[in-house]
N, C-alpha and C positions, 0 to 999 in steps of 0.2 A: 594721550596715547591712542593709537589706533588700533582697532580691532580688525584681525584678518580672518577671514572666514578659509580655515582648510577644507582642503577636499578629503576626507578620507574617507576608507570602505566601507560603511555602516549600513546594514539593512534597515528601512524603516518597516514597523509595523505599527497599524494603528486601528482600533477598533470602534465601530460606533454602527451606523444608520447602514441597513443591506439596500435602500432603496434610492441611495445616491448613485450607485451602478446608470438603473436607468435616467435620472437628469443629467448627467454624464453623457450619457450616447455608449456606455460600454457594451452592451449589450446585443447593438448595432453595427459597430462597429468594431469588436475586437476580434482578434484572431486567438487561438488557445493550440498549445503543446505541451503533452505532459503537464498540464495545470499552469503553466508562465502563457498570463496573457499579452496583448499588446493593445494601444491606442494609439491612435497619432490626431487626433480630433478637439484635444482641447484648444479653446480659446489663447489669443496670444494679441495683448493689444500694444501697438508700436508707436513711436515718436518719433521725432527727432529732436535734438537737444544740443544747445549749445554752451557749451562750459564758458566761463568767464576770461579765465586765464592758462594757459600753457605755457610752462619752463621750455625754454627752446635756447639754453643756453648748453654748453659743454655737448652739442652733440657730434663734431668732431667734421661738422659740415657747415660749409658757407654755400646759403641758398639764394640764388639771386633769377630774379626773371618774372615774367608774368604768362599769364596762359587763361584764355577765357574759353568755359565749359557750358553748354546748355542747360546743365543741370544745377551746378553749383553759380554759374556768373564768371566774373573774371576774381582770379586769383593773383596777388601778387607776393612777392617776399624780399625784402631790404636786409642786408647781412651789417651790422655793427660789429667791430675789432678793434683794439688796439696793439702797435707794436712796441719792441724796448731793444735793447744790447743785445748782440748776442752774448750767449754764456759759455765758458769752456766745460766739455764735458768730463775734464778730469779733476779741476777745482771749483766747478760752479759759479768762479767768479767773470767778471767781463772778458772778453776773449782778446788778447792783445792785438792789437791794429798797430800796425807802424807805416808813415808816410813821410815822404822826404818833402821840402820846400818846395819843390821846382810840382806838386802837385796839381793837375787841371780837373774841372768840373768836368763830365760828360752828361750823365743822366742820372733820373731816381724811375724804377720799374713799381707799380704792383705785379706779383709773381701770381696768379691763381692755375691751381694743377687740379684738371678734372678728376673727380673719383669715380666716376661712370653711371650717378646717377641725372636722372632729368623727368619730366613729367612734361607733355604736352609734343607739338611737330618740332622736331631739333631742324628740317629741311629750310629753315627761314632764319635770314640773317638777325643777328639781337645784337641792340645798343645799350653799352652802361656808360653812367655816369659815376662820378668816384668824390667825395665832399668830405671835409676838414671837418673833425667836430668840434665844437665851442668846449664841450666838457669835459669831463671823464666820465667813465660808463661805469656806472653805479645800478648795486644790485636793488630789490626791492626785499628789506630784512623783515624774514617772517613773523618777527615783532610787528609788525607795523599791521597785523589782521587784528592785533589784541583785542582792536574794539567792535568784535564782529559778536552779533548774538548767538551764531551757528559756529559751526567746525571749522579750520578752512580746509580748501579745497586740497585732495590727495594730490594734486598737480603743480602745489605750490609747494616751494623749498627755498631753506634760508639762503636769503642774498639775490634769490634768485632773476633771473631777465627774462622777459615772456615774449610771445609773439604778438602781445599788442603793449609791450614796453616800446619809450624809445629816447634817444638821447639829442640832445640839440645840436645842432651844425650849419656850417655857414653855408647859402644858398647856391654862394657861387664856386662853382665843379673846380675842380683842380684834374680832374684828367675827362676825357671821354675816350671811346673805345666800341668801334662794331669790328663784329668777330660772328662768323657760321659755326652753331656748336659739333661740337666733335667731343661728345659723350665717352669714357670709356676707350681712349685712344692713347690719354697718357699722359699727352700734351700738356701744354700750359698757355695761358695768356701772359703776355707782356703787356701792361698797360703805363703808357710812359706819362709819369706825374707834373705838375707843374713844375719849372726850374728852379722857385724858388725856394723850396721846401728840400732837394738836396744839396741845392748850393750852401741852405743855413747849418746844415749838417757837417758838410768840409768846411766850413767853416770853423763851426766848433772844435772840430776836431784837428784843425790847424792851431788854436789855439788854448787845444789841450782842456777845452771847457767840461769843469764838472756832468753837463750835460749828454757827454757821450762816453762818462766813466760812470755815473748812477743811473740804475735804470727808473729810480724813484724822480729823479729831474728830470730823465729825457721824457718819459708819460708827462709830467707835468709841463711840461713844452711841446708835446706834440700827443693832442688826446689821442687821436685814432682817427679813423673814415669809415666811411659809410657809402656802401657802394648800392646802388639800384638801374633796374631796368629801365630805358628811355625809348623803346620801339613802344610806337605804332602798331605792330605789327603783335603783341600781345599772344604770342605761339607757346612759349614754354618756359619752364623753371629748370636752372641747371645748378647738380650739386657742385661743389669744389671741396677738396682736401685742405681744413681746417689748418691741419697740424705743418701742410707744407707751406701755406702762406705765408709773404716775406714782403719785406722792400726791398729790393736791390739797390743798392748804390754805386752806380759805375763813374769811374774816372779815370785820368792818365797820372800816370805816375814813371818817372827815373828809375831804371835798373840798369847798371853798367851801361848807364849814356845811352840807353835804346829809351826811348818813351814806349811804355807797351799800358795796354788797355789791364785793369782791376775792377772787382768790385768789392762791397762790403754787404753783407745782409743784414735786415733788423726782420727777426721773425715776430711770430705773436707772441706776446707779453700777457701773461696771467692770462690763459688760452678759456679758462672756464666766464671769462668775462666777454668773449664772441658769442653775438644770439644772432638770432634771424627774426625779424620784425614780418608777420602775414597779415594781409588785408586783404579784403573780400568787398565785395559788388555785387550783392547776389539780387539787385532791382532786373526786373524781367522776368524772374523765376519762382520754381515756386516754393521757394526757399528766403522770398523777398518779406515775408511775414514772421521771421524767426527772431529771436531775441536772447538774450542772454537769462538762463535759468529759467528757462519758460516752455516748456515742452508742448511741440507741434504735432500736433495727432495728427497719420498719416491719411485720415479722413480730408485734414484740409492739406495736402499734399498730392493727389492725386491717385491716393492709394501707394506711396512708396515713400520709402525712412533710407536716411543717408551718413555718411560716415566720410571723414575726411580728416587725415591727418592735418598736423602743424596748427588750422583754424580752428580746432576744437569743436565739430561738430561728430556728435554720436547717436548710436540709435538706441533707444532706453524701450527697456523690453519688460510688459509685466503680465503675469499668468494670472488671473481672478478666479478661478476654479479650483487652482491648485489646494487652496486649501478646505475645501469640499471632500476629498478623497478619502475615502475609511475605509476599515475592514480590509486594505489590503498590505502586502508588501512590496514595496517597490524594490525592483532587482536592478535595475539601470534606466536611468534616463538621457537622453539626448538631445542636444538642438540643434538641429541642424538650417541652416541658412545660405538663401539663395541667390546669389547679384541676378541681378534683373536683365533679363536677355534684351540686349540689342543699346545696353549701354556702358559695353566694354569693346575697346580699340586696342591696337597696338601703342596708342600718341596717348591712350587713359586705361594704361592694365589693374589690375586689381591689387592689393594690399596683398605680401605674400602671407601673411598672418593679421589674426583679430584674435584681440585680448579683453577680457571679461573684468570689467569694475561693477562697485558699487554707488549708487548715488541715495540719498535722504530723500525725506518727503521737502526738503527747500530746494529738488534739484542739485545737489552738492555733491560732488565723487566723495567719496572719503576712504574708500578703501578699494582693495582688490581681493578677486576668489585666487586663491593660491591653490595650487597642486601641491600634494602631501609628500607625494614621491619624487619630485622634482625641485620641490620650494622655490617655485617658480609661478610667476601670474599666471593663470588657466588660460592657457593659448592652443588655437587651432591653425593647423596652415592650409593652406589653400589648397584641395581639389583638384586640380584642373584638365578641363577636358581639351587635351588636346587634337583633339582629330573634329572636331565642330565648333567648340568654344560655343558648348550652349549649355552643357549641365554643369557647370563649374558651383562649388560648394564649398561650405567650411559648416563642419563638426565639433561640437565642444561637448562633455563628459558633464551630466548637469544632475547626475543622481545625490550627492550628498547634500549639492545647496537647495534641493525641492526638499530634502532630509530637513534642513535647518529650516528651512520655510516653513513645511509643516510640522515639524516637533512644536518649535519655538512659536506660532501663530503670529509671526513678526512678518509684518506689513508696512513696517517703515523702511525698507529698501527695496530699491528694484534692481533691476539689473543694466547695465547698460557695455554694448558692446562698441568697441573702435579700434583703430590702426593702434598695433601695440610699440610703446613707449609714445605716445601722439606728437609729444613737444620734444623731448631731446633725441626722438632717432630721425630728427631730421630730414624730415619725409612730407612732401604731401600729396598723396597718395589717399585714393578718392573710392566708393564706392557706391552704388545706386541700387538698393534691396526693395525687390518686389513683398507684399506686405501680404496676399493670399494665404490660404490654407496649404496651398502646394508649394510656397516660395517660405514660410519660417514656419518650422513643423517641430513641435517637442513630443520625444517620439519615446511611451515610456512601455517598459516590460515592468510585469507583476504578478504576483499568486495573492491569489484569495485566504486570507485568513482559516481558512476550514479547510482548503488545500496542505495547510502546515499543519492544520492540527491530526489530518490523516494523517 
């Protein structure tokens, strides 16, 4: 069972030593009104951290492409799917097809319809390739951690498919396809499949084969594909619409002696079984020393901590002082965080939000800070400065978990911030945080104990 840490309204008050004021720097540094002081000078030591695994399956996006960042390396993402039958939406069952004799082949399409996301330069033409898979996509059953000494990861969920899950497939392409992206437009790609794969389809379907009446045969005869990027040219990630994705199947058919063009669709089939597989490159950079459950102090980073949806990188954040604090009341805390100027673009914008987990002393998310009033993961949205795009910021409400921090003297979690949902909101969506006192600031207001007792 997991533990969620809510946020709710609680004043702390705590009393002990009056001469931690000055090892603090309050003294120095605070400002006072009416008796509510302020700091913004504690200590704040940063990482970066990379999770093991992220569910990036049901996120309702098919992400394909690559795109190579200075900071991060090159990025890429492979979309695994399978399709089945269509289904009728007033009995659920197969949707009737009727086709007369005189039936001719034309073609089999992949359909992909943009959803308007992308990440990296859309101005450059991108190549995919499209491959048959050997199996069926099979989830990874949460049973299968049982024999883990620790937790597992908040990230992981039953059955689930990750972005470094992956399924077998046959080498040789059954479609290729260059296309200029057009984000956001509407459009669709038509990618026309090898002929043999809709010919076996009318086929079947000419001889009325079990195969295009269950949708448990036709998966078992046609696992799925597997689409990825094949440019060169390594510019950007484009989403597609999950849910609109299809086969088409075109051919000619008799109607009152005219031959006229038809098709048939096979959409996705158990649509929670589509993930997106991300791979990363990060040699050159200084993110090329990073590992899995092994947090990089941004000492050996150059001074900056980074966040990066789908790949499961985050910035894990922990306060050493925090729990020093006495004799006062804490009335609100805040942290507020900086992207680091001059490594945001148009082609690399910022995460429209960051969301607030928990991670163990092995590295392991295991939960998240929840809003009380929301019951929702404690998210902040983005700031943004539009007239320079230089002070752009995100704010998170961090008074009750310094509460639970110091009530509780629990030192076995830190905090770690990233792209909120990382693996199923199907995003990758990147950020580069300056690691200074002026770039990640926990900024607390408080009265003094003796202030309340006047």
């Amino acid at each position: 069972m997991r533990m969620i840490w809510w946020a709710s309204m609680v004043t702390l008050i705590i009393g002990c030593d009056n001469s931690l004021e000055s090892t603090l720097g309050f003294n120095s540094v605070t400002s006072s009104i009416g008796g509510v002081y302020f700091i913004d000078t504690l200590s704040v030591v940063s990482s970066t951290l990379l999770v093991d695994s992220l569910d990036t399956s049901s996120s309702g996006r098919v992400l394909v492409g690559a795109y190579q960042d200075p900071y991060f390396g090159k990025t890429s993402s492979h979309s695994y799917m399978q399709f089945g039958l269509l289904l009728s939406e007033e009995t659920g069952g197969v949707e009737q097809w009727t086709i007369s004799d005189e039936v001719l082949f034309d073609r089999a399409e992949l359909v992909l319809y943009y959803d308007s996301y992308y990440y990296g330069d859309t101005t450059v033409n991108q190549s995919l390739s499209v491959f048959q898979l050997n199996e069926p996509i099979t989830g990874r059953l949460i049973g299968d951690y049982d024999f883990l000494d620790t937790t597992p990861s908040l990230f992981y969920s039953y059955a689930g498919l990750y972005n470094v899950s992956e399924t077998s497939y046959n080498p040789a392409p059954i479609a290729s396809y260059s296309y200029r992206p057009f984000p956001g437009s509407g459009d669709s790609l038509e990618i026309v499949l090898d002929n043999s794969i809709g010919r076996a389809w009318l086929e079947y379907k000419k001889s009325n084969d079990l195969i295009v009446r269950d949708n448990s045969s036709f998966v078992n005869e046609f696992y799925g594909v597997m689409i990825t990027n094949t440019s060169s040219a390594n510019q950007s990630i484009i989403g597609f619409d999950a849910e609109k994705t299809k086969i088409r199947l075109w051919y000619w058919d008799q109607e009152n002696d005219v031959r006229v063009s038809k098709y048939r669709d096979f959409p996705l089939y158990q649509a929670e079984l589509q993930y997106n597989k991300i791979e990363t490159d990060r040699s050159g950079t200084a993110l090329s020393s990073l590992f899995t459950n092994v947090a990089l102090p941004s000492s050996a980073t150059d001074g900056e901590a980074y966040i990066q949806g789908g790949s499961g990188i985050f910035t894990k954040l922990e306060f050493p002082s925090v729990n020093k604090l006495s004799n006062i009341a804490i009335l609100q805390a805040e942290l507020v965080i900086t992207p680091k100027v001059g490594t945001i673009s148009g082609n690399f914008p910022l995460p429209p939000t960051l969301s607030v987990y928990l991670v163990d002393k092995n590295n392991t998310p295991v939960d998240a800070l929840v809003d009380a009033e929301t019951n929702l993961i404690l998210t902040s949205t983005l700031y943004f400065d539009e007239d320079f795009n230089i002070k752009n910021y995100y704010s998170l409400t961090m008074t009750d978990y310094l509460s639970s921090l110091i009530n509780q003297s629990e030192e076995d979690y830190q905090l770690l911030i990233g792209v909120t949902n990382p693996g199923t909101g199907g995003t990758i969506d990147r950020t580069v945080l300056g690691t200074g006192t002026e770039d990640i600031q926990l900024k607390i207001y408080y009265t003094k104990l003796n202030s309340i007792s006047q």
